[in-house]
Phi, psi and omega in degrees: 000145200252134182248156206223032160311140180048046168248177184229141181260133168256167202243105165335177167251003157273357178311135181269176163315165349297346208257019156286125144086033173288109154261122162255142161245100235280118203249346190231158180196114171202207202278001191267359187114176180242186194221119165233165166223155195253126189264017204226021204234073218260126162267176192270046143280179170215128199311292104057279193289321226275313207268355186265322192246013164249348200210153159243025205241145179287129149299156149214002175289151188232072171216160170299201181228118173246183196255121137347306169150191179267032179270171163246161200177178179283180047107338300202143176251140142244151189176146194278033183255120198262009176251003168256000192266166152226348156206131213261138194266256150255202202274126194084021158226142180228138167275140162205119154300289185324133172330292184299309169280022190258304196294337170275331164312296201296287182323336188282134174291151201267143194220135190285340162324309195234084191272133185220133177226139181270127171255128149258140164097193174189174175256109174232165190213148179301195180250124185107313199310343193273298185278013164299298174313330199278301178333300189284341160106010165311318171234150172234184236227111166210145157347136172267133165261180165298280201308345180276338178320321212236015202256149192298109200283348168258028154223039169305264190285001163251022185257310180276350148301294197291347166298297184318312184293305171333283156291014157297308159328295170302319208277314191272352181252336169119356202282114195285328192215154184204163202273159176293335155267103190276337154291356171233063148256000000 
């Protein structure tokens, strides 16, 4: 098995809830199943009130809240601070669970430097299920970078869609390289 760790999963567009119109980004892969979060799915909570009833430690993040997927789960950060991780995602985004670095991500006035985005819930899958799902045409498949972490979600999944179409395309026609705008060829 090929692990797809630091990968970004799109959601087909016929994909149903909960993963419509969904990029997950796959922070675990291995042969026990994967573990990701959907990075485009910002709830009407606001992280601020969320954060009153888990913690007494001061909040000072001024961010949304986003939903992960649908499991349930604790809490959970991506975020660039490497003295804060608990496990590095690719290289400069790190995840963290643990209680304790959550409360100083929170406790930080928010710096466009160390960009922090907060998760409930997460996304999972048994061992085979994703790729079973990848296989059936559910999901389509890309590098993950830094910068997809924190891009804006609602042009999240029709920006890593039109990549996924893009090298395909490149890919069926033979093209190794193509300028970013193909109208100013």
């Amino acid at each position: 098995m090929t692990s797809l760790e630091a990968h970004l999963l799109i959601a087909a567009p016929e994909l149903a809830e909960p993963f419509t119109h969904s990029v997950v980004l796959l922070v675990k892969h291995n042969d026990d199943g994967a573990l990701g979060l959907i990075l485009n799915r910002r709830t009407l909570a606001d992280f601020q009130q969320v954060w009153g009833q888990v913690s007494e430690v001061p909040c000072h993040q001024q961010a949304g809240l986003f939903l992960g997927g649908p499991c349930e789960g604790p809490l959970v950060a991506l975020h660039t601070q490497e003295d804060l991780l608990d496990l590095e995602v690719l290289p400069g985004l790190y995840f963290t669970s643990g209680k304790e670095k959550l409360e100083m991500l929170a406790a930080q006035s928010p710096d466009a430097q160390n960009p922090v985005k907060f998760f409930a819930g997460y996304s999972g899958w048994a061992a085979g299920q994703l790729e079973h799902e990848i296989a059936s045409g559910s999901w389509s498949v890309m590098p993950a970078k830094l910068e997809h972490a924190f891009w804006h979600e609602d042009e999240l999944w029709k920006r890593a869609n039109r990549f996924v179409s893009d090298a395909a395309w490149r890919s069926t026609l033979g093209i190794d390289q193509a300028p970013p705008d193909l109208r100013a060829n």
